[in-house]
N, C-alpha and C positions, 0 to 999 in steps of 0.2 A: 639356508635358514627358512627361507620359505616352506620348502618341501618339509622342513620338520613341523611347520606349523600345523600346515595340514594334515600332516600324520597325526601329530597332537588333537587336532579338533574331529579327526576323525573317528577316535576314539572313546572320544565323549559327546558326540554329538549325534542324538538320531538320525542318522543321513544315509541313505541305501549305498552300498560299494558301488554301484553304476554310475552315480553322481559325483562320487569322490576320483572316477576314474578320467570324466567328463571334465571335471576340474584342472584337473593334474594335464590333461594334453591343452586344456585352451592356456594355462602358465606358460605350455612347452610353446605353444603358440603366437605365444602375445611374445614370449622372449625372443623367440628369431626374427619376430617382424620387428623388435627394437635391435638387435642386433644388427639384419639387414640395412637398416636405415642409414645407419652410419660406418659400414663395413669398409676396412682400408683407411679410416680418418685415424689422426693420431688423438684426438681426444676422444674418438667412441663416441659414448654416451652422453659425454661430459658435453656435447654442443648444446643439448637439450636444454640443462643448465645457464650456457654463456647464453640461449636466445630469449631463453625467459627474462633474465639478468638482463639484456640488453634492450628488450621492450619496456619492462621497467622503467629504466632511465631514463627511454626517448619520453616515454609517454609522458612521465612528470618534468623532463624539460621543455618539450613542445608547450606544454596545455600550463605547467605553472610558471613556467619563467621565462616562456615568449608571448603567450598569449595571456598571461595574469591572472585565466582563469581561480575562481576561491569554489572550494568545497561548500556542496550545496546544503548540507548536513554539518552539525559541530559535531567533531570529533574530540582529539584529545587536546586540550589547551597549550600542550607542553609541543606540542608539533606545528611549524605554521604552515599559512593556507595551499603553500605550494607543493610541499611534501605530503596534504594529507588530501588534496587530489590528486594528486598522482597514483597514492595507495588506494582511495577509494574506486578511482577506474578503472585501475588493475585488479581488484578484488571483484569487479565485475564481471571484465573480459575474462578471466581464468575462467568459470564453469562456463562460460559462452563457447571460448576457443575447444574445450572438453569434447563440447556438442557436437561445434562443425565440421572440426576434423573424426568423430565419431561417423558420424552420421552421411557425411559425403562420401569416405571410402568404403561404408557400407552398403551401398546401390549396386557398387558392383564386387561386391563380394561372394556374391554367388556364381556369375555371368563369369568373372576372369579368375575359375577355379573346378573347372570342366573335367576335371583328372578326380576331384577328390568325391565331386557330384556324383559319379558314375560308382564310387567306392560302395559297394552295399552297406558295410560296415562303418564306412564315417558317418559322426554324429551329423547332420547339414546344420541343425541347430546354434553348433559354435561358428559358422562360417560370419556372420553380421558381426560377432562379439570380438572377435579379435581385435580389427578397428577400433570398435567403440574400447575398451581394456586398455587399447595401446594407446590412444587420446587421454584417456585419463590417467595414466602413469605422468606422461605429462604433464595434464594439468596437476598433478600431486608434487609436481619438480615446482612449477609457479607458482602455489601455496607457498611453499616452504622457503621461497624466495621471498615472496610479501611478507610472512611473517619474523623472517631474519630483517629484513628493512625494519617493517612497523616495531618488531621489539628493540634494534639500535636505536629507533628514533626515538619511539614511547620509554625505551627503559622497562616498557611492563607488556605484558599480554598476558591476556584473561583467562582463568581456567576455564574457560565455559568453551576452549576452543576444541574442547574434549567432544563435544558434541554435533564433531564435524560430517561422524561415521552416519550420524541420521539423517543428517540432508544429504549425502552421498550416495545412501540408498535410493530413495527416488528420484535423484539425479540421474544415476544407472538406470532405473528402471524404466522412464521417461526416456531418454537416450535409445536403448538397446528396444522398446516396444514400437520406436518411429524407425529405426533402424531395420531390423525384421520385414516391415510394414515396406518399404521403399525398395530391400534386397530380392523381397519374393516379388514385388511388381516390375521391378526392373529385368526380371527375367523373361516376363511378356510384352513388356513395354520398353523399349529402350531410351526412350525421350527422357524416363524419370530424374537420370540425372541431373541434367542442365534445367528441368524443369524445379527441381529441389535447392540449384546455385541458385535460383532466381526467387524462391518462397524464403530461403537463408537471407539473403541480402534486405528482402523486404522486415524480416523478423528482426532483425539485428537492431533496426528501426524501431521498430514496435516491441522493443526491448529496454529499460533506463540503464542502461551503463553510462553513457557517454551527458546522459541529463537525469533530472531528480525525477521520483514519481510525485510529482506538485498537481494536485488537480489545479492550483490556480496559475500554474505555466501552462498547461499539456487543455486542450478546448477540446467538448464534446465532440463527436463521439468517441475520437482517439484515444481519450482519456481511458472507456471504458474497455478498449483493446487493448490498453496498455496493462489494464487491473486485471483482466482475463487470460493474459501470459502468464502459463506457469512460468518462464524464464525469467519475469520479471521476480518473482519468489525467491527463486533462487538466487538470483543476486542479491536481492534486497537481504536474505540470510546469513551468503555467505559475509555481508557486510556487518552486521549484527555480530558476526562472532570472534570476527577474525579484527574489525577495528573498532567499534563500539564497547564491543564487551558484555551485552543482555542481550535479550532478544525483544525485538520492538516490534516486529512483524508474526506472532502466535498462529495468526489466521490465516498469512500466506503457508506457513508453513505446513500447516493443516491438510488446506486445498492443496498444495504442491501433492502429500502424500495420496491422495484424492485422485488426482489427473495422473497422477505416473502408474497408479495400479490400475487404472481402467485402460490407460494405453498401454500397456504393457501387456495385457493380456489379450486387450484384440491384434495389435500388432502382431507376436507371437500366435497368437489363434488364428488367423489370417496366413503366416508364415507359412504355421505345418499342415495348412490343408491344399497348401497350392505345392510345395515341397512335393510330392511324391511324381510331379508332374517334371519338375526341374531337367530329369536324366535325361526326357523325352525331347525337350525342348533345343538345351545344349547340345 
């Protein structure tokens, strides 16, 4: 189905045959690294599903029904406080988890694929992308988990989740420009990685999933580090869509589109100028 799609919009879409061809091996690519993953299990794919499914659960038993926390935001009146924390901190974590697992086994994506570097003819371009692709397949399994919850819970969800493809964009973009950015450095640096688990862990912080953007909880000047995260954006969005139902955040969303094209292209522009160096190095 896919592959017809593509053929479908390649059809009608101004797109050079080079690109369309680029497209079609990072599919082939993104599918064996999910394949691989769970190779020999009797559910396959299907675990992807049971873990999202099962953080879910923990998360809104842990945080609403041991620890009593209440949603820091109203959401739908027809849901109470402990169901609609639990959605809203997993509608946060979803583009988080996107990220880290994007962007972590992008470091060495270049580094632990010395066979394909040396290939004159492979793109190196897709080498960071598969990662990042195969993270949000993912996170598109824990979407669709949230929204099967929130709509049994609510009874309703909002057409406006129609407009999930726009903050997806520069979620990818944002994603796959820090990605590039850390894959072609870690090929002369090899510290990058552990040095990136340790800027992750610090961001995740400097992130509101787990607390509200409240300027009058969150005290100068973290407040302003917190407003300056595009990942704060994106949660704040994807919450807006997926359990609010409007969008309350215009401005973040704006900046989001903002920060993900200007990294995206130094990161990438950074990429392929140190790229040609990669073959020599490995």
């Amino acid at each position: 189905m896919l592959s017809r799609a593509i053929a479908l919009l390649e059809n009608h879409l101004p797109i050079p045959r080079p690109l369309w061809v680029k497209l079609e091996l990072l599919k082939t690519l993104v599918q064996r690294e999910l394949a691989a993953r769970y190779k020999g299990s009797i559910l396959g794919n299907g675990w992807t599903l049971v873990n999202q499914l099962a953080q879910l659960l923990i998360m809104t038993y842990v945080f609403s029904v041991v620890l009593k926390v209440k949603t820091p935001v109203p959401l739908n009146p027809l849901v109470n406080d402990q169901l609609s924390f639990g959605a809203w901190l997993f509608a946060g974590l979803v583009p988080w988890n996107a990220f880290v697992n994007g962007v972590l086994p992008s470091t060495m994506a270049v580094v632990n694929q010395p066979s394909l570097v040396k290939k004159v003819v492979f793109p190196l371009t897709l080498l960071p992308l598969v990662p990042i692709c195969t993270a949000f397949v993912d996170s598109v399994t824990g979407l669709v988990v949230l929204l099967v919850f929130w709509g049994i819970t609510t009874r309703d969800v909002s057409d406006i989740i129609f407009l999930m493809p726009l903050v997806w964009v520069p979620q990818l973009l944002l994603t796959a420009g820090i990605g590039y950015l850390v894959a072609g450095l870690t090929v002369f640096l090899r510290d990058i990685p552990q040095t990136m688990g340790v800027i992750l862990n610090l961001m995740f912080y400097a992130t509101p999933i787990m607390y509200p953007r409240d300027p009058k909880l969150i005290p100068e000047p973290f407040y302003s580090i917190i407003l300056w995260n595009p990942f704060s954006a994106i949660a704040e969005v994807y919450r807006d869509l997926i359990l609010v139902g409007k969008v309350e955040h215009w401005s973040d969303w704006g900046y989001l589109w903002i920060v993900a094209i200007v990294v995206f292209w130094v990161g990438s522009s950074i990429y392929r100028r140190l790229s040609p160096a990669f073959a020599d190095v490995l």
